[in-house]
C-alpha positions in Angstrom: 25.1 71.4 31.0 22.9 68.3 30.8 22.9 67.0 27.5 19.3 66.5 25.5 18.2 64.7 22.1 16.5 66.9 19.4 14.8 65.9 16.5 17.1 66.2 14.2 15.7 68.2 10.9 17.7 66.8 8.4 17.4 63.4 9.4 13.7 63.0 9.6 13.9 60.1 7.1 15.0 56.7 7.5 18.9 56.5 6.7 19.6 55.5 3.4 21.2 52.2 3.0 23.3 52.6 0.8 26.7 54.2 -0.8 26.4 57.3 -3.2 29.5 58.2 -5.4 31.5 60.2 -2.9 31.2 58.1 -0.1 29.5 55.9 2.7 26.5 57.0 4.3 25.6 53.6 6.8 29.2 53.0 7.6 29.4 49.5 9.5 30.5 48.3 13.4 33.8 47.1 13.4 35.1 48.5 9.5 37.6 51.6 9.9 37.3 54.9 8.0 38.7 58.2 7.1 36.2 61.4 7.0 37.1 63.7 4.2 36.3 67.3 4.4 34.9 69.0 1.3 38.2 70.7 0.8 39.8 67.7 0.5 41.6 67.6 4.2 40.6 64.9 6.6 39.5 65.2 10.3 42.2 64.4 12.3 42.5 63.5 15.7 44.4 66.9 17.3 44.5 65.4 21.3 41.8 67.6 23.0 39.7 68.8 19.9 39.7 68.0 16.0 41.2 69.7 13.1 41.4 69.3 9.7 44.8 68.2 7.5 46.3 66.6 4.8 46.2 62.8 5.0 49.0 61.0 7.1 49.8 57.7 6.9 49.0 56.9 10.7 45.7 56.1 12.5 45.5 59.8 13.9 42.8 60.4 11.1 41.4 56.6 11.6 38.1 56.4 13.2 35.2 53.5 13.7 31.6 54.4 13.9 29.9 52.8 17.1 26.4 52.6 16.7 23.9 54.2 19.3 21.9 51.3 20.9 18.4 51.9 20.2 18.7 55.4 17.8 18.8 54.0 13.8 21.7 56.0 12.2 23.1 57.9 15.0 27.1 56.9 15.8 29.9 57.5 18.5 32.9 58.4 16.1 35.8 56.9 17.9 38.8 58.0 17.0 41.5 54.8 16.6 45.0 57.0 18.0 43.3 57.5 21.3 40.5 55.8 22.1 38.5 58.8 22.2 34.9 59.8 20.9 35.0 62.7 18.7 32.6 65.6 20.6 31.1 68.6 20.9 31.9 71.2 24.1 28.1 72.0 24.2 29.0 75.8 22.7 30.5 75.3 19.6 33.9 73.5 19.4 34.9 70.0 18.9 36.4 68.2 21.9 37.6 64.9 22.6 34.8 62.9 25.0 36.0 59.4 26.8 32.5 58.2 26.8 29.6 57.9 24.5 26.8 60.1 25.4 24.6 63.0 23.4 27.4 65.2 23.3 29.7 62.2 21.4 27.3 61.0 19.1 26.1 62.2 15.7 23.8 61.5 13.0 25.0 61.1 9.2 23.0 63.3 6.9 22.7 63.2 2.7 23.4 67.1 2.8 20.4 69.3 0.7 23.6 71.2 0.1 25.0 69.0 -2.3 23.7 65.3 -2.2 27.2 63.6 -3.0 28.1 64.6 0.6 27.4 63.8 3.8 26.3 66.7 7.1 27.9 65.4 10.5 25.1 66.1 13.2 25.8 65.8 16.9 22.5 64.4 18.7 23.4 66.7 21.6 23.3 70.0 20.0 20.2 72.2 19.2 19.1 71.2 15.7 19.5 74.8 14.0 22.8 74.5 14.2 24.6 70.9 15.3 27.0 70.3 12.1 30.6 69.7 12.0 32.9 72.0 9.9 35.0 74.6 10.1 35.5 78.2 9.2 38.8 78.0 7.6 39.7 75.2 4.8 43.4 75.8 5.5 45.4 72.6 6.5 45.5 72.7 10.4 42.0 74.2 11.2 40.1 73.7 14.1 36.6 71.8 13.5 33.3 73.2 15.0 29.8 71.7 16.1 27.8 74.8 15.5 27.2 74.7 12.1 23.9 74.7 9.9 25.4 72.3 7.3 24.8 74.9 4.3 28.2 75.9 3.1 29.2 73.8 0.5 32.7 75.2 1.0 33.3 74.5 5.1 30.4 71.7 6.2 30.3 68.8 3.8 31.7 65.2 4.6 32.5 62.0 2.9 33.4 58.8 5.0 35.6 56.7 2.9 36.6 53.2 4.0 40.4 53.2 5.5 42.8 50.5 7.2 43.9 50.8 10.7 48.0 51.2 11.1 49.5 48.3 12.6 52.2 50.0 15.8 55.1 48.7 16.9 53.6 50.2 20.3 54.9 47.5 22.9 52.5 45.7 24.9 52.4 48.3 28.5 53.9 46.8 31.6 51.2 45.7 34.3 52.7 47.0 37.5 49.8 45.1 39.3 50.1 42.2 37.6 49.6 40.0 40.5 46.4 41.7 41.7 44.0 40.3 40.0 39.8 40.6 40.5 37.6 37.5 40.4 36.5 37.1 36.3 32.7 37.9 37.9 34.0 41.1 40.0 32.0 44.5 38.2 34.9 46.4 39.2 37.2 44.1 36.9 36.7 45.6 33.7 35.5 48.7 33.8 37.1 50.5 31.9 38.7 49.4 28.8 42.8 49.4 29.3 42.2 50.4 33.4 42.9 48.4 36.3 41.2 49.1 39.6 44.2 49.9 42.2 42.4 51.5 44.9 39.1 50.6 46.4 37.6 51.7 49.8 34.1 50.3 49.7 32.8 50.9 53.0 31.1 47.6 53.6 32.2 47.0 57.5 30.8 48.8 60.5 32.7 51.1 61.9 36.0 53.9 61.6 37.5 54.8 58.2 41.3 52.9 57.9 43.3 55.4 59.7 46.0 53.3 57.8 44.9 55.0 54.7 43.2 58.3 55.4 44.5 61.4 57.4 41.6 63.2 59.2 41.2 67.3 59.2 40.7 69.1 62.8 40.7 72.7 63.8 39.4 76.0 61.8 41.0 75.4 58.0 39.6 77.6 55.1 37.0 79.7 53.0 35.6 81.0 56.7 33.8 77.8 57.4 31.3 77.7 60.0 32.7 74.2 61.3 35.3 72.7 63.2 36.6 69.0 61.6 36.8 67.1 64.3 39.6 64.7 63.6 37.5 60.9 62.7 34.8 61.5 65.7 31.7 63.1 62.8 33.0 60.4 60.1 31.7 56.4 60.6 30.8 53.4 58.3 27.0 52.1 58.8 25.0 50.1 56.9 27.2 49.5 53.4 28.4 53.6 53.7 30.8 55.6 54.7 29.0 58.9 56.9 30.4 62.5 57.0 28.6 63.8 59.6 27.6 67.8 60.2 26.5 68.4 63.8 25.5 71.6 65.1 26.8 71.8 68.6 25.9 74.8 70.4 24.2 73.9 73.0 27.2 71.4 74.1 29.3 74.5 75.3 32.3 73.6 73.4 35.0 76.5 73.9 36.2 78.1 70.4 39.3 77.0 71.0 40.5 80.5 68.3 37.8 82.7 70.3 39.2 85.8 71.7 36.5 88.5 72.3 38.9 91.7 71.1 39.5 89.7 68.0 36.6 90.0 65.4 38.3 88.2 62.5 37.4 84.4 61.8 37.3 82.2 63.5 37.7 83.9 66.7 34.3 85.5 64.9 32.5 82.4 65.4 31.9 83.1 68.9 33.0 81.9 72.6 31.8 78.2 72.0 31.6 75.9 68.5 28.8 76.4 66.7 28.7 72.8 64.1 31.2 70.7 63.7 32.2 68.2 60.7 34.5 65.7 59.0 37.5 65.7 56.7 39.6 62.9 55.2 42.7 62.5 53.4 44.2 59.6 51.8 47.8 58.9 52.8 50.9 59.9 50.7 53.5 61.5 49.6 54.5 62.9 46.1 56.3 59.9 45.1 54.0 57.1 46.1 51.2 56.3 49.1 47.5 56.6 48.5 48.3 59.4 45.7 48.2 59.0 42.0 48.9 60.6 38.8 46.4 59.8 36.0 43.6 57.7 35.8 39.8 57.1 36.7 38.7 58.6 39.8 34.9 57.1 40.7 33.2 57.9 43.7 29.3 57.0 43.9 27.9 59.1 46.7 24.4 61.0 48.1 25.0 64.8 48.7 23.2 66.7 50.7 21.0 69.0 49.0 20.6 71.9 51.4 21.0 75.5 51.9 24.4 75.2 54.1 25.9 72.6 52.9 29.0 72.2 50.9 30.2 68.5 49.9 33.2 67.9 48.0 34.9 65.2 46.4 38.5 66.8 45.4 42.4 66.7 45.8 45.5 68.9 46.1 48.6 68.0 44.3 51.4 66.3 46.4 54.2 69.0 45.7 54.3 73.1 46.2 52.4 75.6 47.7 48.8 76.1 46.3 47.6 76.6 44.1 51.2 75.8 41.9 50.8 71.8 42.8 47.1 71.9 41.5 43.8 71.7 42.6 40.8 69.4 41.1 37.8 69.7 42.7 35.6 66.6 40.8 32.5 67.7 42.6 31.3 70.9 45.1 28.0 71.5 45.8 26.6 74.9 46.7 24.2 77.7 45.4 21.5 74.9 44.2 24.2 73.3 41.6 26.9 71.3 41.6 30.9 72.5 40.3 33.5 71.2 38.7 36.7 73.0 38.7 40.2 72.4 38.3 42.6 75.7 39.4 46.6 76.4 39.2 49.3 78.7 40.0 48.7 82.6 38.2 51.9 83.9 39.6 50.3 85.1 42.4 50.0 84.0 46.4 47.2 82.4 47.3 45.6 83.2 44.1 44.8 81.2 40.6 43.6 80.5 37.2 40.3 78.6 38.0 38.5 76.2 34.9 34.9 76.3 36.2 31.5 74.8 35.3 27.8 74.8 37.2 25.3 72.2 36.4 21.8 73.6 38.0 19.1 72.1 40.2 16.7 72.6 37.6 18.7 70.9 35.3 19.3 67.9 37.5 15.4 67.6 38.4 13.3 67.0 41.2 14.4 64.3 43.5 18.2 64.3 42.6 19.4 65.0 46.3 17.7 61.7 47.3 20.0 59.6 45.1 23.2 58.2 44.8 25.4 59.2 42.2 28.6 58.2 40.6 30.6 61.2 40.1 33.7 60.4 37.6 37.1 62.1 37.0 38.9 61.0 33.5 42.3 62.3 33.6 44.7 61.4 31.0 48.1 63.3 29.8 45.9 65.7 27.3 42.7 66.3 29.1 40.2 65.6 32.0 37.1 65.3 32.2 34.3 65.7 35.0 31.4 63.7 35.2 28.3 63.2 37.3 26.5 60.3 36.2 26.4 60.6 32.1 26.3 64.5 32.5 30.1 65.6 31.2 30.4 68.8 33.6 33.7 69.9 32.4 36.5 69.0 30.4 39.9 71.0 30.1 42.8 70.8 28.2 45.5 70.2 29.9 47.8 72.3 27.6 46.2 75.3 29.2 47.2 74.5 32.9 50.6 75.5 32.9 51.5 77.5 36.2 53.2 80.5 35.8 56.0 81.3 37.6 55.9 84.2 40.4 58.3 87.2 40.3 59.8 89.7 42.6 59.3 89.0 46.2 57.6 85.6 45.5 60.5 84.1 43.6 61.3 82.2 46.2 58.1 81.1 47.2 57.7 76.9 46.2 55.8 77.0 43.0 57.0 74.4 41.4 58.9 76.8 38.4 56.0 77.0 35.7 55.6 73.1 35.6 51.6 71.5 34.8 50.2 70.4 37.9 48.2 68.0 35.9 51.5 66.6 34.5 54.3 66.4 36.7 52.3 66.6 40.3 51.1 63.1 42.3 47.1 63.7 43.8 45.1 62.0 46.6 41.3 62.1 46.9 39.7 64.2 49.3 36.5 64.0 51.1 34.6 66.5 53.0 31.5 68.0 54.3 32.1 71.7 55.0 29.2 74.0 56.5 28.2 77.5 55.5 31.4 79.7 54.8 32.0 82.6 52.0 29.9 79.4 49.6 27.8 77.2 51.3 25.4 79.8 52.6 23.2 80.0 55.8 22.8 77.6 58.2 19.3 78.2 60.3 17.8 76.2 58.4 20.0 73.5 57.6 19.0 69.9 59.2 20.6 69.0 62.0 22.6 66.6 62.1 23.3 66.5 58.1 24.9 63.9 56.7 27.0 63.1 53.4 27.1 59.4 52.1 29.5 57.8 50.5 29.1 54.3 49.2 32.7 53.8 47.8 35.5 55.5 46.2 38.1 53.9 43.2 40.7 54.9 41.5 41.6 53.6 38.4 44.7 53.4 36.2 46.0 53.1 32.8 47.7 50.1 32.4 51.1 50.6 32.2 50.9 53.9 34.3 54.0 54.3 36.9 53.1 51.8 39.2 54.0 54.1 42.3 50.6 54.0 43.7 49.9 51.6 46.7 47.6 48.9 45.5 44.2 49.0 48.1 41.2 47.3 47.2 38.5 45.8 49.3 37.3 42.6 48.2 33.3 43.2 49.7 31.0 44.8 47.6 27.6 46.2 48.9 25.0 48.0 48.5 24.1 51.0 50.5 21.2 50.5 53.3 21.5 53.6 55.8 18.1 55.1 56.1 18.7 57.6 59.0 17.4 60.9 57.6 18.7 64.1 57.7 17.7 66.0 61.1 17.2 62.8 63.1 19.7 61.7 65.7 21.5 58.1 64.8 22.0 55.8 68.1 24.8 54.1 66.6 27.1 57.0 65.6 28.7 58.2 69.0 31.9 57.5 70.2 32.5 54.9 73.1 35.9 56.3 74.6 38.9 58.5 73.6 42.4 57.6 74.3 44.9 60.0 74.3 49.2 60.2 75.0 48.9 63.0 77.5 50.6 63.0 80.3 49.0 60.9 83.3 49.3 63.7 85.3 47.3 66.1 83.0 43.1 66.0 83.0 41.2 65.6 79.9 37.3 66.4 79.5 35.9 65.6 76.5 32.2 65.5 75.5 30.1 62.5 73.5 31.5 64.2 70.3 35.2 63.5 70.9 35.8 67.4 71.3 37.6 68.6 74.1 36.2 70.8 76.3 38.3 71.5 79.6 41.8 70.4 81.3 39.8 70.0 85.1 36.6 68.2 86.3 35.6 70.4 89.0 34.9 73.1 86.1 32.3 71.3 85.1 31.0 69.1 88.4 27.2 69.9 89.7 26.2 70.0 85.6 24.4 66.8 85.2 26.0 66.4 82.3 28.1 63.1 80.6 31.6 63.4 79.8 34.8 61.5 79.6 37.3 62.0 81.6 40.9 61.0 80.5 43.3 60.8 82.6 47.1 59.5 81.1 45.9 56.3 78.2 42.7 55.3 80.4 39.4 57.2 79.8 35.9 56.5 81.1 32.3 58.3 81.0 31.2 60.2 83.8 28.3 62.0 85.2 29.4 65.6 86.7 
């Protein structure tokens, strides 16, 4: 879905500066405006797309042009109720777009049609047909992007200069009003109307903040090939957080599932571990914590671009079984392309109504795998958005999401009575590395060790949203400067020593991975092999 730039037919002349009888065609930065449609409605801003209607006295049909830097005559149309950029869904229909990229801007056009009018390009549409209008001139239709900008009944414009509304809207309550960022902090004003209330940035050696993130371990889901491992295959070095894949077969680790009459995953897997990985968590609860509801998710991160591997960045909602309290997933990678999906409850068990989009290796080009990137969720009361970089991956209307509501034997099961998950349900963020599985593919030749690098994650909110989220945000900013490559072994990763509540009468081996791997030394004395060997709260490394 990458958005490109086409020469634009229509516009192959130099804009003309100047105003014809029915209205502007160079409208000004900072001047507001209405855009009337031929029929004599006016584009109005309809939440998560346009439409067309008679004129209102509010600044839902109030817009600014923003101009393009660097691109004479091309505009972001910013629509004054929202904030948003008036867009185009890549297909055909007009969306609402936070940012301004291809997809958000357009070109203003003397139409051949009829020369007292204006055509509506958007730069990110193929040029045969990339004008706005509509195929019904009834009060209330929707507004399109395809169109070829020759009916003078459905695809002719005039801008016409307009006030903006003054609101009695109250200034919104800043819950974090004592948290403030240094004037000369990046993060400070990023976003228009946000403020930054989570930050991990990964900057000191070591373990993730078990204070803030719950770790996966065991077998979970989707028949993946490993086994997280609690915080032993996750560490911060050099300015990132690592998510590290290990393959471990040759360590002997029982399958702690394995059962040889059993042929069913994971006892499938085999008598001893074959990889094991890491999955983290942040901390809460569906009232408050580490979770959020709303806002600018950001995460800037290197994924490993191999057959095998399957990164995500993603949540679950805080409430209900899933998929009823919601599932985002902001980025997957798998099958050479990276996804963006959002999924909730079809009144079913186990099962939902998935919003799903791909963007292709070959569209992302050669050398993509060895960058970072800043992958982006924009999540606000109508729509969200997915982003990676300036590439809009997905964007769903959020008046499409409602659950519905199980009958018959699952009545009673807890799914959350047809509410929107992307409404009325608190999320967290969700980081893992997962490892072949019914998506990620086969592993033989997947590097080994493979590794996912994170160089921060933020969250963003709306100020004046709830105020229920716990305010985190590391003060040190860094940049990234791991350079261990995929397939070599790092020297700094392992573990030093495991400590453990047990009993000080009960024997604990574990190997250099943290994984347990027997309840008696003798089982594995005359191997030559390192271990640690805990016994009660004290553990040391030994030689057997």
């Amino acid at each position: 879905m990458k958005a490109r730039l086409f020469a634009i037919a229509l516009a192959a002349a130099a804009p003309i500066a100047c105003c014809l009888a029915a209205g502007v065609t160079t409208p000004e930065a900072g001047k507001y405006y209405r855009i009337r449609h031929v029929s004599g409605l006016y584009l109005t801003d309809a939440r998560f797309n346009s439409r067309i209607a008679d004129k209102v006295d509010d600044n839902s049909q109030i817009v600014q042009f923003v101009p393009v830097e660097g691109q004479e005559g091309v505009y972001g149309i910013k629509r004054m109720s929202s904030g948003m950029f008036c867009g185009s869904d890549n297909k055909w229909t007009s969306t609402a777009i936070s940012r301004s990229i291809p997809l958000s801007q357009h070109r203003i056009a003397v139409a051949e049609a009829n020369p007292e009018y204006v055509v509506i390009q958007n730069v990110g549409m193929n040029e045969s047909k990339n004008c706005m209008g509509v195929d019904d001139t009834k009060s209330g239709s929707a507004v399109y992007t395809d169109k070829n900008g020759k009916d003078t009944e459905k695809h002719l414009w005039v801008i016409e200069e307009a006030d903006l509304y003054k609101t009695d809207t109250e200034t919104p309550t800043d819950f974090y009003a004592d948290k403030t960022l240094p004037a000369d902090d990046p993060r400070a004003n990023a976003y228009e109307g946000y403020k930054l209330v989570f930050a991990q940035e990964f900057s000191k050696d070591g373990k993730p903040d078990s204070e803030i993130w719950n770790f996966e371990e065991g077998f979970k889901r989707n028949q993946e090939d490993q086994y997280y491992n609690g915080d032993k295959n996750t560490y911060i070095q050099d300015g990132v957080l690592v998510i590290e894949g290990r393959n471990v077969l040759d360590e002997k680790i029982k399958n702690p599932t394995y059962d040889r009459y059993n042929k069913s995953w994971p006892s499938n897997i085999g008598k001893y571990l074959t990889w094991t990985s890491g999955s983290m968590q942040t901390k809460g609860a569906w009232d408050g914590g580490y979770t959020w509801q709303y806002g600018i998710y950001e995460v800037r991160a290197k994924v490993p671009q191999y057959v095998g591997s399957w990164p995500a960045i993603w949540s679950t909602g805080m409430q209900h079984e899933w998929p009823y309290g919601g599932e985002i997933d902001i980025m997957e990678y798998y099958g050479n392309r990276i996804h963006a999906n959002v999924c909730w409850g079809d009144g079913k068990r186990w099962a939902g109504h998935w919003n799903s989009a791909t963007v292709h290796d070959n569209e992302l080009g050669a050398g993509w795998g060895d960058e970072y990137h800043i992958w982006r969720m924009v999540w606000d009361y109508d729509h969200m958005e997915l982003w990676c970089d300036d590439i809009l991956v997905n964007n769903i209307d959020l008046d499409t999401t409602d659950n519905d509501i199980p009958t018959g034997d699952l009545a009673g099961i807890d799914h959350g009575n047809g509410c929107n998950p992307f409404r009325d349900v608190r999320h967290m963020l969700w980081l893992n590395l997962a490892l072949g599985g019914i998506n990620g593919g086969s592993l033989e030749n997947t590097p080994r060790p493979l590794r996912y690098l994170v160089d921060y994650a933020r969250v963003y909110q709306k100020i004046g949203t709830d105020g229920k989220a716990k305010y985190k945000v590391d003060e040190v900013i860094s940049e990234p400067t791991f350079t261990v490559a995929d397939g070599e072994e790092n020297a700094s990763s392992g573990i030093e020593s495991i400590t453990t509540s047990a009993p000080s009468e009960n024997q604990r081996i574990y190997n250099l991975q943290g994984i347990q791997v027997g309840n008696d030394s003798e089982e594995f004395r005359g191997s030559g092999d390192v271990y640690i060997l805990v016994e009660g709260n004290s553990s040391r490394k030994v030689i057997l």
